[in-house]
C-alpha positions as CSV (number, residue, x, y, z in Angstrom):
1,X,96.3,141.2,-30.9
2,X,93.3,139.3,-30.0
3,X,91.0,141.0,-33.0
4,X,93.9,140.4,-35.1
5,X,93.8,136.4,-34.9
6,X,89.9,137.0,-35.3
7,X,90.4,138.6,-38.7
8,X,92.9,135.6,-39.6
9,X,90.3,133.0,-38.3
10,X,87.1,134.9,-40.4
11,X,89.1,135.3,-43.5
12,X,90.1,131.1,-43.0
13,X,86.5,130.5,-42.7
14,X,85.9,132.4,-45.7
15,X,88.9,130.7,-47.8
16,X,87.6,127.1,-47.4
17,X,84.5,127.5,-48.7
18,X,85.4,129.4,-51.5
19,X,88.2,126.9,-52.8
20,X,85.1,124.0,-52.2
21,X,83.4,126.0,-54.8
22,X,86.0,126.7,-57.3
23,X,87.1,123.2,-57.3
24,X,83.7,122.7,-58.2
25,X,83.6,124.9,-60.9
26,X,86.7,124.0,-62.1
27,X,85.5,119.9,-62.6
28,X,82.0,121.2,-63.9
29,X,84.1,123.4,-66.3
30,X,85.9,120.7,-67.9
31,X,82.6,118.9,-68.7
32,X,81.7,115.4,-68.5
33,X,82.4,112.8,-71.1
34,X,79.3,111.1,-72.5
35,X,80.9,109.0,-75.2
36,X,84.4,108.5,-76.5
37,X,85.9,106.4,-79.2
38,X,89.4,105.8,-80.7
39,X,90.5,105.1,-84.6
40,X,93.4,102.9,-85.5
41,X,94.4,103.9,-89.3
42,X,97.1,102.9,-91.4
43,X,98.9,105.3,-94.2
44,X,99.4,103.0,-97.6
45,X,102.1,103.7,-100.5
46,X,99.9,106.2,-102.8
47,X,102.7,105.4,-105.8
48,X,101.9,101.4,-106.9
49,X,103.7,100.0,-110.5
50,X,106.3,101.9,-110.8
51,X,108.2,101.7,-114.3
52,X,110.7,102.3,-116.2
53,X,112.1,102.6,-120.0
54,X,115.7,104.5,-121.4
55,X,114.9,106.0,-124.9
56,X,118.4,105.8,-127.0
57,X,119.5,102.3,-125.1
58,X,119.6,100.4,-128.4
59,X,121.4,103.5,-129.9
60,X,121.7,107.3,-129.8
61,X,118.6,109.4,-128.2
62,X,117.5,112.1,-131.0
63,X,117.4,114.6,-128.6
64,X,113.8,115.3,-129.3
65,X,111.4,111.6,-128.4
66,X,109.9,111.8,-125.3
67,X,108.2,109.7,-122.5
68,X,105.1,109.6,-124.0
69,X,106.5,108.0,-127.5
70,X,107.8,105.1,-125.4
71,X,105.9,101.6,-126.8
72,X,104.2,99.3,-124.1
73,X,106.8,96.9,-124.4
74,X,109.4,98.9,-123.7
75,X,108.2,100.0,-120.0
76,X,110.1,97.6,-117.6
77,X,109.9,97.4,-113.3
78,X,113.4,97.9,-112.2
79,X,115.3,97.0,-108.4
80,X,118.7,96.6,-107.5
81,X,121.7,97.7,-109.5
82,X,121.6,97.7,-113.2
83,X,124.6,97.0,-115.5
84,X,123.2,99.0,-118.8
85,X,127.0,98.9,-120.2
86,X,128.3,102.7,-121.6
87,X,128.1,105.7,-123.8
88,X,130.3,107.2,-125.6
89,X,131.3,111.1,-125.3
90,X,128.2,112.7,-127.3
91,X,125.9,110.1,-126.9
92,X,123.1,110.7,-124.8
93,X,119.6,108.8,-123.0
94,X,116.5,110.0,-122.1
95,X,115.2,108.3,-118.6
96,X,111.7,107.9,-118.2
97,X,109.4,106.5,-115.8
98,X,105.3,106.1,-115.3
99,X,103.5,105.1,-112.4
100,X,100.2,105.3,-110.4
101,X,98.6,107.2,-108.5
102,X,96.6,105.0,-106.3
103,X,95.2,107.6,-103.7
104,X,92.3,109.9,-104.4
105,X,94.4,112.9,-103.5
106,X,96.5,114.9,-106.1
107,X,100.4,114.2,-105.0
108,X,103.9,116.1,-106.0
109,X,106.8,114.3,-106.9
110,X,110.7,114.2,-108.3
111,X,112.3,112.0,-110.8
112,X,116.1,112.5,-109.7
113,X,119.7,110.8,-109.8
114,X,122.9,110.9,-108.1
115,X,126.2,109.8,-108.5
116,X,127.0,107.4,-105.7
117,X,130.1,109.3,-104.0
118,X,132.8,107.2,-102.7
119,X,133.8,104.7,-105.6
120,X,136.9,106.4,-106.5
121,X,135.5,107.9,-109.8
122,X,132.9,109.8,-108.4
123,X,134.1,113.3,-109.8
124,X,134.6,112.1,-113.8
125,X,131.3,110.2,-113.3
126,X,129.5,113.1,-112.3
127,X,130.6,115.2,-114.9
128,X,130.0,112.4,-117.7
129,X,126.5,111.9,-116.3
130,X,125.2,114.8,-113.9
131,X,122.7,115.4,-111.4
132,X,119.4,116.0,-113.1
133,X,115.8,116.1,-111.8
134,X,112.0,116.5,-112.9
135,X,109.4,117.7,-110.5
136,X,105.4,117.1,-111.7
137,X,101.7,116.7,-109.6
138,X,99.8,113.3,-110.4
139,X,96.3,113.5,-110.2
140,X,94.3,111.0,-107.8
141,X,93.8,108.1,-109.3
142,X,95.5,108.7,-112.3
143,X,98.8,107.8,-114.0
144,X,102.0,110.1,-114.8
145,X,104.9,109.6,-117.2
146,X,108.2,111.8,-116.8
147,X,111.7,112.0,-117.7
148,X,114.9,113.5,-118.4
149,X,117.5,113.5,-120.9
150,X,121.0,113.9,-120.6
151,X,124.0,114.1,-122.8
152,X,128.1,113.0,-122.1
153,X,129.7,115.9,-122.9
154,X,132.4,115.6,-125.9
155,X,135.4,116.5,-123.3
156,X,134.4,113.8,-120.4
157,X,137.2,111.4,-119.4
158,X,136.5,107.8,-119.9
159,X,135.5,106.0,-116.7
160,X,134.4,102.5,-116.0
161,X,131.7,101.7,-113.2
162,X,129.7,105.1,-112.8
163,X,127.0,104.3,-110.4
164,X,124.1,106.6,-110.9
165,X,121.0,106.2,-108.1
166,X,117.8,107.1,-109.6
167,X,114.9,107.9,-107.3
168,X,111.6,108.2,-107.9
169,X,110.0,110.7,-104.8
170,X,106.6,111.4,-103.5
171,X,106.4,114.9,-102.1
């Protein structure tokens, strides 16, 4: 019994020591800091002068002129909601839009709309009008000009009030 609490008392003596020197080791092996510093950075808006032009709103698009035919003059900054009256049934626009890259980096991004559900017509205004989109890569610092073109088809039901929300997004 005796040489039994001797073995406990050796192998405590033993123990103490030994977790002195891993905790040792252990603050050694984390290192010690000689020199730290912290950043504070902000993330700007890479898309700046954002624009916008409808190709057929003084009359019928031809189905073939594009964004890039679109005058200076014609390019306009639009917010809000926009009254731009109605088509007929076979009349059609082309949407366009150009904007800026204003980051170095080369960025994705969609040119889309959707019928704003919930006004009561939202079924005969998506047929008249759709859900279209246009994906395309901008180059840093540069500029890109996109669209789409849609079309009423001949059988849609005349509506009043569509509301179409067109979004321009980065990614």
């Amino acid at each position: 019994m005796e040489n039994e609490k001797q073995k406990t008392k050796m192998n405590k003596m033993f123990m103490i020591p030994l977790f002195a020197i891993l905790t040792i080791g252990v603050v050694f092996a984390a290192g010690f800091v000689v020199n730290t510093f912290t950043i504070q950075s902000d993330v700007y808006e890479a898309f700046g002068g954002i624009q916008y032009s409808i190709i057929g709103d003084a009359g019928n698009w031809d189905g073939t002129s594009n964004c890039s035919t679109v005058a200076e003059s014609e390019w306009i900054t639009l917010t809000g909601l926009i009254d731009v009256d109605g088509l007929f049934a076979g009349e059609g626009r082309m949407l366009c839009t150009r904007f800026n890259n204003l980051g170095e980096g080369n960025l994705d991004y969609t040119l889309s709309n959707e019928v704003v559900a919930g006004l009561g017509n939202s079924a005969e205004c998506l047929y008249a009008f759709g859900e279209n989109s246009v994906t395309g890569n901008v180059v840093g610092l540069g500029t890109a000009v996109d669209g789409y073109g849609f079309v009423v088809p001949m059988d849609a039901t005349p509506v009043n009030d569509c509301q179409i929300e067109v979004s321009l997004i980065r990614g």
